[in-house]
TORKOL-979807 format. One record per residue (C-alpha): residue in three letters; y, x negated, z negated. Coordinates in steps of 0.1 Angstrom, whole numbers, plus 5000, padded with zeros to 4 digits. Example, Ala and Ser with C-alpha at 12.3 -4.5 7.8 and 13.67 -1.06 7.14 Angstrom:
residues 2
ALA495548774922
SER498948634929
//
This chain:
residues 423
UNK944053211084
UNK940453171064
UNK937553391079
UNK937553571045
UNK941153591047
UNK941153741084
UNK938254001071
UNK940354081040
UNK942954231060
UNK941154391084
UNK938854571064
UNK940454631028
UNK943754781008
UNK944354640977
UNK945854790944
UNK949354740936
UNK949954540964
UNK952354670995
UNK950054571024
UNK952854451051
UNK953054151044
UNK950454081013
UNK949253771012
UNK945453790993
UNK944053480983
UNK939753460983
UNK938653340949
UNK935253200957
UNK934353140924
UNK935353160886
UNK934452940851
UNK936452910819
UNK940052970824
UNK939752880863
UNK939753050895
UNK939152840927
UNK940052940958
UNK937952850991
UNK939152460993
UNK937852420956
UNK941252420941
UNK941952540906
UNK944252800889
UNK944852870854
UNK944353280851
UNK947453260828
UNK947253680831
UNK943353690818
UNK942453890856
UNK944854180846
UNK944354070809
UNK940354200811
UNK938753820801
UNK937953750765
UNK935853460767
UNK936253270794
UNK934653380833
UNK931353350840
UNK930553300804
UNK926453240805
UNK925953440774
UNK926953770787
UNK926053700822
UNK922353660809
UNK922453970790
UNK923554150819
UNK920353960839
UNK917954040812
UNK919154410810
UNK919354470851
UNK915454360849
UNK914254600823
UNK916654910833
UNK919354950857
UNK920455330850
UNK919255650832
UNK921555980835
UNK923555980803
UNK923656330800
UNK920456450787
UNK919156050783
UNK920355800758
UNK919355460757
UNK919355140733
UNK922354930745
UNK924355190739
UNK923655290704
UNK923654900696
UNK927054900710
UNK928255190699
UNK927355150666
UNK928554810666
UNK931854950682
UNK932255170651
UNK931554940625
UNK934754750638
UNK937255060633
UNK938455240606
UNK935755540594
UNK938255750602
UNK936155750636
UNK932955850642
UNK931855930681
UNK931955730708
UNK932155890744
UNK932055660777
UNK933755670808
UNK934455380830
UNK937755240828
UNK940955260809
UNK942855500828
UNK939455780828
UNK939555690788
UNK942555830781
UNK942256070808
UNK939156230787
UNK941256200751
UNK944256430771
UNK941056700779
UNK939856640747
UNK942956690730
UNK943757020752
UNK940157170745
UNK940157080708
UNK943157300703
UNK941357570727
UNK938557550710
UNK940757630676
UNK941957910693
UNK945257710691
UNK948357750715
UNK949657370719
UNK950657300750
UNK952957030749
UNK952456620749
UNK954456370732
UNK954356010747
UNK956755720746
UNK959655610769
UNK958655330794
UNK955055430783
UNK952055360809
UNK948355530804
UNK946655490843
UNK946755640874
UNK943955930874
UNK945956250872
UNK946656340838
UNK946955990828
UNK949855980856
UNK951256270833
UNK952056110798
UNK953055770820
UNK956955710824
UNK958255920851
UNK959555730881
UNK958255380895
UNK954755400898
UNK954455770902
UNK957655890915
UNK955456060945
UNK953656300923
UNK956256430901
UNK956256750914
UNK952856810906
UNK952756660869
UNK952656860836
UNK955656850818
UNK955556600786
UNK958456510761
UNK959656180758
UNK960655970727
UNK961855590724
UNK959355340714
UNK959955310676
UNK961955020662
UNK963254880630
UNK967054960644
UNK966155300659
UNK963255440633
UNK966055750618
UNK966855850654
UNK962955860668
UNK961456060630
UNK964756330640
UNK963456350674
UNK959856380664
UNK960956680634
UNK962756830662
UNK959456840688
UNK957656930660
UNK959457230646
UNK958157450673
UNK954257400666
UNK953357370699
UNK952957000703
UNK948856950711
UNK949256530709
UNK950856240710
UNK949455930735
UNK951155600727
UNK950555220733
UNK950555080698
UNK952854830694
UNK952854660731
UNK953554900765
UNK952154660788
UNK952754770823
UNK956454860808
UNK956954540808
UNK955354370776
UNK958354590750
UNK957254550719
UNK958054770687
UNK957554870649
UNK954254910629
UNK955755100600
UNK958355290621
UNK955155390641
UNK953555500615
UNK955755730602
UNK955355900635
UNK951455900633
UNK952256070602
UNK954856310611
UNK952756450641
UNK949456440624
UNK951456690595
UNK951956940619
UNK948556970638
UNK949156750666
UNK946256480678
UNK947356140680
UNK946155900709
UNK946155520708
UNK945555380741
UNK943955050733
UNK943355000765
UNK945454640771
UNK945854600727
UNK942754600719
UNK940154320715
UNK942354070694
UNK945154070717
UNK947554170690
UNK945953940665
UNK943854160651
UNK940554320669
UNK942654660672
UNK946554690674
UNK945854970650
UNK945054780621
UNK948754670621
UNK949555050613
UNK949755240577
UNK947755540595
UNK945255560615
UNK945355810649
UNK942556020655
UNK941655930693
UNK941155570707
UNK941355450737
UNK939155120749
UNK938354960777
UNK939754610796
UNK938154340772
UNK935354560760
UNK932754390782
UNK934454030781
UNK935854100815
UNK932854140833
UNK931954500840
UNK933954820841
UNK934055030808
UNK935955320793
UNK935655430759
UNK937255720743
UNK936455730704
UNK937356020682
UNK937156160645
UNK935156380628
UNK937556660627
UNK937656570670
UNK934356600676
UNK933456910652
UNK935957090673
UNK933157090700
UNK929957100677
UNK929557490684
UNK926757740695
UNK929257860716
UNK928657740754
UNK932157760766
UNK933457480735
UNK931157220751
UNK932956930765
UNK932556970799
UNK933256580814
UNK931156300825
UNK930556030852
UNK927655940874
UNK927655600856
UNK928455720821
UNK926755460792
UNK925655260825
UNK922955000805
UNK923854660822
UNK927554780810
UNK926354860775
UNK924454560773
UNK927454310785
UNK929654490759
UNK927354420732
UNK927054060744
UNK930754040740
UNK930654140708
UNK928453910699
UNK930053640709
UNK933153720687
UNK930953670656
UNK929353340674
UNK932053180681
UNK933953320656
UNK937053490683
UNK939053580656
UNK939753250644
UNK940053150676
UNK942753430683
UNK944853280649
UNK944552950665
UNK946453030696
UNK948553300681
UNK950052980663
UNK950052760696
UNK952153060715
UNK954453070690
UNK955052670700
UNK955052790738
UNK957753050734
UNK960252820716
UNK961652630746
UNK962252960765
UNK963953130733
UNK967653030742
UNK967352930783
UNK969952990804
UNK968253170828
UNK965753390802
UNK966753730790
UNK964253760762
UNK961153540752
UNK959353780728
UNK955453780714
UNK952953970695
UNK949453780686
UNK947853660719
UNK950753810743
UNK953653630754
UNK956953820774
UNK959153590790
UNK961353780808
UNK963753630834
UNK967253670843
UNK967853890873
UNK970054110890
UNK969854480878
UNK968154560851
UNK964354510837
UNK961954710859
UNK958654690877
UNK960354710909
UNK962654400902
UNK961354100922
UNK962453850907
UNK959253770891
UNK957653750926
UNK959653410932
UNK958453280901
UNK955053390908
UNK955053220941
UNK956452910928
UNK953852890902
UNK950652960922
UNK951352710944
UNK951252480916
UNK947552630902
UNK948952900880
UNK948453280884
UNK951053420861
UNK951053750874
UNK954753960864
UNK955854260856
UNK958854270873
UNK961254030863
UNK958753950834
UNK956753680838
UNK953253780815
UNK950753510794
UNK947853680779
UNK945053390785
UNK941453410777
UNK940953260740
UNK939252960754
UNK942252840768
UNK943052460759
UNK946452310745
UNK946252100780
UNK946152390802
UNK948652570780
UNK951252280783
UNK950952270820
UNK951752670824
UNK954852620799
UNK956052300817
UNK955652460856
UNK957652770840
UNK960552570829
UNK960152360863
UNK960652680882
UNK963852790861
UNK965552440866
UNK964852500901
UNK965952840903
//
């Protein structure tokens, strides 16, 4: 065992990983779409470091920015201070959504955005004088692990230990072409007592659910149906968002637009933790009051952090300079390509994809589920062989940086279908 290795386990417990018997790898350095380990060899990060890098790592144009800013001003309180690389950003934030939104508020990562849109949501309807006290999310539906966010997740799996303790949300299914009559029923039906306060939903893609994937227009008409009867609709952009769905937001594939965002993951081109929960007019006038008590009463020590603003304006940048979105149509095509061979396998239970995110899901005894291991064999087989494919389950996830080349791209497809001959 490596020194780091040995120091590694005696020192530190790692997220979603059952210690006994873990087996953490030191990456001692990062560039492009490769991660080397301590004897300098090479992996493809085939899962984009939990799907956070945009660019490429250690991409010099952000990095410098983050240099630059870290000389001039580290920190200023957010609360009564505001700063430049923050209004840069957010205004160039808000120039990329509809105009439909208007505020931006930061946190610093995805699960404490949509954390803040839930106690945004509840206090907007307090602040109405408004009793609304239920949530709407979807089945198989996953929004973080901070309290609240554990709420409007799926029940079971991840947070089957805190049940107990969780507010109490209704469920619908994720909204499909062959379902869309049943869901709008189920929606009328929530919706008939006037009591729902929102609806939180992963538009289009629920990612930790295992990549499922459903209907613009039949979402949508949901948006629509809530939104006609007072309720506050969240988009947790959290994993969509920044051209992963082949457009910059997942919501520009929808008729309607929600009134809260959620945004975080990409924002900074993988480099720095962000959270960012943007809201409407009608959001934010709900708390523009001389009365004390309908201020909104959250914040972090770190909030609007100025190296983090700064590498999140960087990143935007470098979508216009490179011209990303191009980029994104470019291997939205060449995943297309890469799905085909796994459409009608043996051994594959579904190949689907949306944009920049492939879902191949394997095989397996039982049914799909985060706790399934069958993707742990494949993820094995193809580390050792200089891939990190990180799964879901039994579903084995590609969401690369854009950067990625057809070469690299051919060898993850190639060691996939090597593994399931094998297997």
């Amino acid at each position: 065992m490596s020194r780091l290795k040995e120091k590694d386990k005696a020192l530190i417990w790692h997220p979603f990983n059952q210690m006994k018997g873990a087996d953490i790898m030191p990456i001692t350095r990062a560039e492009g779409v490769y991660l080397y380990d301590e004897s300098g060899k090479a992996y493809i990060d085939a899962f984009s470091s939990w799907w956070v890098n945009i660019h490429g790592h250690s991409h010099p144009y952000i990095a410098e920015a983050i240099a630059r800013q870290a000389k001039k001003m580290e920190h200023v309180a957010f609360g009564g201070f505001t700063h430049e690389p923050a209004i840069d950003f957010s205004e160039r934030l808000l120039n990329l959504l509809p105009n439909k939104f208007s505020k931006v508020f930061f946190s610093d990562n995805g699960s404490t955005s949509t954390e803040v849109a839930l106690k945004m949501t509840m206090q907007y309807h307090y602040n109405k004088n408004q009793e609304k006290p239920v949530f709407v999310a979807l089945e198989n539906g996953y929004h973080g692990d901070t309290f609240g966010s554990m709420c409007v997740t799926a029940r079971g799996g991840f947070n089957e230990p805190f049940e107990q303790y969780m507010f109490d949300v209704s469920y619908i299914p994720a909204p499909t072409l062959n379902n869309e009559e049943e869901v709008l029923s189920k929606v009328k039906e929530l919706c008939k007592s006037g009591r729902v306060a929102g609806f939180i939903f992963e538009p289009l893609v629920q990612g930790a659910g295992g990549m499922l994937m459903h209907d613009a227009s039949a979402l949508s008409k949901v948006i629509q149906l809530f939104q006609n009867h007072g309720a506050l609709c969240i988009a947790d952009e959290v994993m969509t968002g920044m051209g992963r769905t082949g457009k910059m937001f997942a919501i520009e594939h929808l008729d309607i637009a929600p009134d809260i965002i959620c945004i975080s993951k990409g924002i900074t081109g993988g480099f720095l933790p962000l959270g960012l929960t943007v809201v409407s007019s009608e959001v934010y006038d709900a708390f523009y009051s001389d009365e004390a008590r309908h201020t909104f009463l959250h914040g972090h020590s770190y909030t609007g952090n100025t190296i983090v603003c700064a590498s999140a304006v960087a990143n935007l940048q470098l979508f216009e300079q490179e011209n990303t979105l191009q980029k994104i149509k470019d291997l939205e095509q060449r995943l297309i390509e890469f799905k085909q061979p796994f459409m009608d396998h043996p051994k594959v239970r579904d190949a689907r994809q949306l944009g920049c995110i492939v879902a191949i899901e394997l095989e397996a005894e039982g049914e799909t589920s985060y706790f399934n291991t069958k993707g742990k064999d494949a993820y094995a087989f193809l580390l050792e062989r200089g891939v990190v494919m990180r799964p879901l389950g039994n579903v084995m996830v590609l969401i690369p940086p854009y950067c990625i080349s057809q070469k690299d791209l051919d060898k993850i497809q190639n060691e996939l279908l090597n593994y399931l001959s094998e297997y």
